[in-house]
N, C-alpha and C positions, 0 to 999 in steps of 0.2 A: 504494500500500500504506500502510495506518496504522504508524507510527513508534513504535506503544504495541509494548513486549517482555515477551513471558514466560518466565521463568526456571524450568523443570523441575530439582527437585533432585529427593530418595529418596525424599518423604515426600507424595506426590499432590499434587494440584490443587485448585482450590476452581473450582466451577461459576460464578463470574465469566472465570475464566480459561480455561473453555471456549470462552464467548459471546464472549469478544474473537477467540479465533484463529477459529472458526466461521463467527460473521458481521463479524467489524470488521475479519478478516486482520491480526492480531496479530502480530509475528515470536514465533518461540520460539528461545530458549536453554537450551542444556545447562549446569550449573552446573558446578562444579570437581569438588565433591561427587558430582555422578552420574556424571561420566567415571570418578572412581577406582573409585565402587562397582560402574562398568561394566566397566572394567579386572579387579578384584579376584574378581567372578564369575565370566567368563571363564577366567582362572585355575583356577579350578575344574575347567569344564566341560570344558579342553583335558587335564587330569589326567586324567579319569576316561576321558576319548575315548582315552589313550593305553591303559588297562588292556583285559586280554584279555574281564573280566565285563562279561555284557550292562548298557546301563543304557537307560529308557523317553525315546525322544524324542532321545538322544543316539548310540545304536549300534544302535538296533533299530527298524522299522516303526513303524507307528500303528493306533490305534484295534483292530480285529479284527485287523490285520497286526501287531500288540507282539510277537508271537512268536518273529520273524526276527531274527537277528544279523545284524548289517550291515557288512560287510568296510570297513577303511579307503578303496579304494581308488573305495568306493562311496556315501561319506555325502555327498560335495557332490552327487553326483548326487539323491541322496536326497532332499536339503535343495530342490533346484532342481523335483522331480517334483512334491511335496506342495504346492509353490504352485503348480504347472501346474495340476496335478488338480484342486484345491479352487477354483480360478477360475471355478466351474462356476455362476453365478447366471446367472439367465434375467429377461425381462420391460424394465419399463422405465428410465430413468436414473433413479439418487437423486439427491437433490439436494445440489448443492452443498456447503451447512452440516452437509449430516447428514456426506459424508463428510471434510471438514475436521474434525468432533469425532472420527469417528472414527479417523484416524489422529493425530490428539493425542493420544487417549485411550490410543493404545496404545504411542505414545511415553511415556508418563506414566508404565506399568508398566514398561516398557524401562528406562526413566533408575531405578526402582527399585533396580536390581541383584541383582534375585530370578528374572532370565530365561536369564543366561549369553549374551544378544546382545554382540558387543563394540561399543566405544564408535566405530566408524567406522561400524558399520549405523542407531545411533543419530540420528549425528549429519546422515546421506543420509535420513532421514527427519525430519530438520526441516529439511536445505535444501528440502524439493521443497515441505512445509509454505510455509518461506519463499519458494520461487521464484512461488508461486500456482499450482502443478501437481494438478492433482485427477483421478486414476485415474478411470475409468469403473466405478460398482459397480452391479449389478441388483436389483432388486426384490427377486427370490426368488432364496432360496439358503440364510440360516437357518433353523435351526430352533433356537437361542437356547441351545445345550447345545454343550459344547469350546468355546464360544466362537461367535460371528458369522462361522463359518470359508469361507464362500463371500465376504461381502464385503470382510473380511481378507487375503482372499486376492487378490482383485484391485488390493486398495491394495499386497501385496509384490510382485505379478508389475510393478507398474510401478516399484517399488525396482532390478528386478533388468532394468530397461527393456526390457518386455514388456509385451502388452497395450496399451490406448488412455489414453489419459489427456487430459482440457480445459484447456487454456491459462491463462492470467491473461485470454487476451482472448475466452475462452467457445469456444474450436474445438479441436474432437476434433480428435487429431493419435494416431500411433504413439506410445509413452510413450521408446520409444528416441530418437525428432527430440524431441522435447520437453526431455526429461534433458540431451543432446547442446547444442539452442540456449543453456540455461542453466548450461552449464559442470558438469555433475552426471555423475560419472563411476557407472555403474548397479554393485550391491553382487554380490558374488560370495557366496552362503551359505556358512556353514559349518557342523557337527555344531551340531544343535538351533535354527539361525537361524530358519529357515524354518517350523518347527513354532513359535516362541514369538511370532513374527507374526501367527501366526492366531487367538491362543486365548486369547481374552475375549469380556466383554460389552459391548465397548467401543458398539459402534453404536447398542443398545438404552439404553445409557446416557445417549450422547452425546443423542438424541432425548427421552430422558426429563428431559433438564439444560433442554434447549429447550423441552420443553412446559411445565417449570414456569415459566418467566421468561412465557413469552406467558399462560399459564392467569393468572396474577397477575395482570397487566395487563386482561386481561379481567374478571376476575373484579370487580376493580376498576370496569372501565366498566359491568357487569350491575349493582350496587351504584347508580349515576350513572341507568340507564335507569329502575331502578326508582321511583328517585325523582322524574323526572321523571312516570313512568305515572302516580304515586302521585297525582301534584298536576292532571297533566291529567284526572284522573279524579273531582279532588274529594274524596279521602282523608283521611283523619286519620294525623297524623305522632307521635300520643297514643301509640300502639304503639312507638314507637323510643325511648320515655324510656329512658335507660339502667340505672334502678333495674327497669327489668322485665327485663331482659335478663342485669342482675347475679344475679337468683334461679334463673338456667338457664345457668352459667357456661361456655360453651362460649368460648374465644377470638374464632374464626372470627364467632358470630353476634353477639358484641359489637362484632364490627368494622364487620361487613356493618351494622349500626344506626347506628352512631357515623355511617359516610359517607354513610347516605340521610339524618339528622337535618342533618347538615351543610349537603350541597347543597341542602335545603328550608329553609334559616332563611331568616326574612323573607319565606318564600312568602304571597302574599294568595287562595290559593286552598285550601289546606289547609282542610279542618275545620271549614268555617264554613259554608257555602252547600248543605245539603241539604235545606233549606225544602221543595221541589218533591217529593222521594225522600227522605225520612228514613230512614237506618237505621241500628243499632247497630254494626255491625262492618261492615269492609273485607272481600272475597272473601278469601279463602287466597292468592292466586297474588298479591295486594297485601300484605296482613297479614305472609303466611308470607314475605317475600322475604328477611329475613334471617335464619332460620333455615337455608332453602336454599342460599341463599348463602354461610351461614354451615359447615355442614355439609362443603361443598365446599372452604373454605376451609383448612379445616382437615386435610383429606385431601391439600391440597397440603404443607402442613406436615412430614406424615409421610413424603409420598412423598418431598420435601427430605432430611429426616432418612436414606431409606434411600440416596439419592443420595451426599450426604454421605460414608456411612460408602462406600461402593461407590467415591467416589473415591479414597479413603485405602486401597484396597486394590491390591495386585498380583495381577493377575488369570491366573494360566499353570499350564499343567501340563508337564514336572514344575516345580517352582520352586529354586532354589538357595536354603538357606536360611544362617544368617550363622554355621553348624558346618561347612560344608562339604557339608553333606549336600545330593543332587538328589532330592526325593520327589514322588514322585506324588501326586495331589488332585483330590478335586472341584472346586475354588472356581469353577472357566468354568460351572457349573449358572446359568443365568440366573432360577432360581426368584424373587429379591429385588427383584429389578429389572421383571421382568414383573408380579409381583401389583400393583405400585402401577400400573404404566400403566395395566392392564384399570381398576384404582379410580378413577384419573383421569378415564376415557372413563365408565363411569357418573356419576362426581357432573357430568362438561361435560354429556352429552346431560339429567341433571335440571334445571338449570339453562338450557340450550336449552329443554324445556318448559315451565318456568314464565315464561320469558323470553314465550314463544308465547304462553302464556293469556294476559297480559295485552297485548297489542296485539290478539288476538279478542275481549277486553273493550272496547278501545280502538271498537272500528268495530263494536260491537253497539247498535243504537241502544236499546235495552231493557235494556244495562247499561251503558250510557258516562255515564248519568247526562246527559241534554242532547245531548250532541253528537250533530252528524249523520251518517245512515246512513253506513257506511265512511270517513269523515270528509271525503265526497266535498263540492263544491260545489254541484254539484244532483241531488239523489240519482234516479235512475231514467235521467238523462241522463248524468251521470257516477257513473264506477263506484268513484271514489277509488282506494284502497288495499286493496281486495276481494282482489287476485292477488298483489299483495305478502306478504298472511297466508297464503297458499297456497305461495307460496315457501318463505316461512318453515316451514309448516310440514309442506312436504316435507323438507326441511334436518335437522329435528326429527327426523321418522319414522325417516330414515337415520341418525340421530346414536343411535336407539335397538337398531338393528339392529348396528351398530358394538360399543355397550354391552356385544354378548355377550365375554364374558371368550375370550382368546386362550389364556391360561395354563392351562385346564383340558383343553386336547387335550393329547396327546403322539402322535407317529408313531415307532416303535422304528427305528431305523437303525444303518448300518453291522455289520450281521451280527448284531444282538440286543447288540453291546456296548454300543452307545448306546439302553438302554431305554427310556428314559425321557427326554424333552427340554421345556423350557421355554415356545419359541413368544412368548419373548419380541422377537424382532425383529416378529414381525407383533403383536404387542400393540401395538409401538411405532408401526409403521405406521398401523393406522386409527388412532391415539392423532391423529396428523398430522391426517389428515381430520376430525375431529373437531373438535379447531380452530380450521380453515377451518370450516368450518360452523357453530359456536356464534360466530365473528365474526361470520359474516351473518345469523345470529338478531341479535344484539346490534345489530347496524346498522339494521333493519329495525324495532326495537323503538324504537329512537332514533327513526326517523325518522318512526316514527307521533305519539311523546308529543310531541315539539316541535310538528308540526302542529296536536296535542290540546292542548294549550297554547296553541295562537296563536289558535286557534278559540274560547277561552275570554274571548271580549272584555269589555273593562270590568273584568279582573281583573288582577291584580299579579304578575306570579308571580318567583319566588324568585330574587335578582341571581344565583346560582348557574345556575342554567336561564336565564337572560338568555344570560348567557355563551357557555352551550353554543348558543342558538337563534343568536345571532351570527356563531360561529365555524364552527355547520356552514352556514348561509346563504351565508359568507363562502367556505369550501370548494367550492362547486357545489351543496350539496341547496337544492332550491328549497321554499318554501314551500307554504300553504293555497293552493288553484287550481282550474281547471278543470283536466278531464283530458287529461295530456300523456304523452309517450312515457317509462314510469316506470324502465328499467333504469337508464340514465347515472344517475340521481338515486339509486337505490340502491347502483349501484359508487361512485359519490362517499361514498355515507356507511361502505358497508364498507371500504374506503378512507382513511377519516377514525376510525374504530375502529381498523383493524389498525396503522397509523400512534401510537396512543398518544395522538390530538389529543384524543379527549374528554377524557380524564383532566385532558390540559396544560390544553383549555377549564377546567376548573373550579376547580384547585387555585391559581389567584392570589383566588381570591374564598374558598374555603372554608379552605385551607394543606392542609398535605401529607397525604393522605388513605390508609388502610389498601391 
């Protein structure tokens, strides 16, 4: 386990402290701070549980069932049902990271003290955090409205040592032998326990914390591809001056320029050698790459921005507020949270296309400017890189079909009270796949322009692209060849993308890059 600790007080998290407990298994701590305000809420909640008047979430049913009064003698049962019931998600395992944010994230509103959990249910949710114990959650099960309450629900049935839950050392076991090995005594609910466990948007969040750190990093290496295309193509780098880019002041597209100008300084292939093909402009899918890029870029930004605020929220219904008062609310509507995913998954699959056209510019021999057909070694004998852009831009296709917005379905549930729902866990979901797929456009796009580059002999090309053609060489992608069995070469370079290493390849030559 990493020895890095996080300390949950009242007042959220920041999306670093996600990615630590997520993927670097971070410990978490409860501050002083959030025991008393978990204490002090509590308070509350045990008040009002004693009074004869119904209150929502605390003495009475849920959802289409609020109507019910619910006798003392029957709210632990209560509390115990609504996480049996809601444990209801089908299909395959999530993964890991997604549900280590998720139950952070709802440790996070917990330590608020806007939920009335007490500070003992808190605190069995970040030992199991700490113990490396990860519940079994399913695919399907939200619908992104109350909350992510199916796979919620299976992170409290394993609180309450119930359900399956994976090891530290990756094997399903019973979540009660698992609790039990690591000295974790399972929680007993009590009035309102069990309903403020389930009811956020923590999961969709937590996925959306993680797409933006990876969409970054990519975004970053699509930026690096491009300009290698740029140069194995014979491009002008004339387009990236920064006084053109300052008259259309978009951030995003000043960046995406800034790093393809970068990584091409001192290229000897740039802009000079069209003697043979003379023409005025670069295609769109060269020229345009940092407005695209750029565009995207900045979609992340906002989607940051909405993240941000989402984590500084307490996300429950009803909430304890700091008068005493328990009121009901919408805040669990994942509406905020889902629009930027769906945005997300369109600007990745644009950016997987333009990504596309230029590696089909790459091995057209009618537009590579010189190079040879599919950048094969004996073209008719060997086939090059022909099935690679077919990969690719299958990848592409599905990255377009993903594209369709999640957030504009709703399926009405639980008796017409829930009319309307969000759909933002599956926004979150293909957001995931998407990803995965614009890394292996971005790999595949790499591993044409370095070949297109090495193919350019007698020319110089940029110590920045030097670097990168070293380090993925040095990785397993093999170079210019006859044709050899091309997968392993292209898991090596998506591999070498998903990894961060292009980026690392370039920024000792160019410095720290947007």
């Amino acid at each position: 386990m990493d020895m890095h600790t996080v300390v949950l007080g009242t007042s959220g998290t920041t999306a670093a402290d996600v990615i630590a407990v997520a993927r670097d298994n971070a410990r978490v701590e409860l501050s002083q701070e959030a025991v008393a305000a978990l204490a002090a809420s509590r308070e509350i909640v045990d008040a009002l549980a004693a009074k004869p008047e119904p209150v929502y979430g605390v003495s009475t049913g849920f959802g289409a069932l609020a109507t019910r009064h619910i006798s003392q003698d029957l709210r632990a049962q209560l509390q115990r049902n609504i996480v049996r019931s809601h444990a209801a998600g089908m299909g395959p395992h999530v993964e890991r990271e997604v549900v280590r944010a998720l139950m952070f994230l709802r440790l996070k509103t917990v330590a608020s003290g806007h939920t009335g959990v007490r500070p003992h249910v808190a605190q069995t949710m970040a030992d199991l955090l700490n113990a490396g114990i990860t519940p079994v959650v399913h695919e399907y099960g939200s619908l992104g409205c109350s909350g992510d309450l199916a796979p919620l629900s299976h992170c409290a049935l394993a609180l309450m040592g119930e359900g399956d839950a994976e090891g530290p050392d990756g094997v399903v076991r019973p979540a009660g032998e698992l609790l039990a090995a690591h000295g974790i005594v399972p929680v007993e609910l009590r009035e309102k326990e069990g309903l403020a466990l389930l009811n956020g948007t923590d999961g969709m969040l937590g996925m959306l914390i993680m797409a933006i750190a990876d969409l970054k990093r990519l975004y970053t290496s699509a930026d690096i591809t491009a300009a290698l295309s740029l140069e194995a193509l014979l491009g002008t780098d004339k387009v990236l001056a920064p006084e053109l880019h300052a008259i259309r002041p978009h951030p995003g597209q000043g960046d995406s320029a800034d790093n393809m100008l970068r990584v091409l300084a001192g290229s000897g292939l740039t802009g000079h050698h069209q003697d043979d093909a003379p023409r005025v402009q670069d295609a769109y899918s060269v020229r345009c790459a940092p407005q695209v890029a750029g565009a995207g870029r900045d979609t992340i930004a906002y989607a940051l921005t909405v993240a941000e605020r989402e984590l500084a929220a307490a996300v429950d219904n009803p909430v304890v507020l700091p008068d005493g008062r328990v009121e009901s609310n919408g805040n669990f509507h994942g509406a905020p949270v889902a629009y930027v995913l769906d945005f997300l998954a369109i600007a990745a699959a644009d950016l997987g296309s333009i990504c596309e056209r230029r590696t089909d510019r790459l091995l057209d021999k009618n537009r590579s400017h010189g190079l040879p057909p599919f950048l094969a070694d004996d073209a008719g004998v060997d086939s090059g890189l022909m099935i690679a852009q077919y990969t690719q831009a299958a990848l592409v296709s599905e990255m377009k079909r993903l594209a369709a917005p999640a957030s504009v379905d709703s399926i009405p549930s639980s008796a017409m009270q829930e009319d309307h729902v969000s759909m933002g866990w599956s926004a979150a979901r293909k957001l995931r796949t998407t990803i995965d797929n614009l890394t292996r456009i971005v790999a595949v796009e790499l591993y044409a322009a370095t070949r297109g580059i090495e193919l350019r002999e007698g020319l110089t090309p940029a110590p920045a692209s030097q670097a990168v053609i070293k380090a993925v060489r040095e990785a397993g992608v093999e170079g210019p060849g006859p044709d050899r069995y091309l997968a392993p070469d292209l898991a090596a370079a998506d591999a070498f993308v998903r990894a961060g290493r292009l980026v690392e390849a370039v920024e000792p030559v160019t410095g720290p890059l947007a």
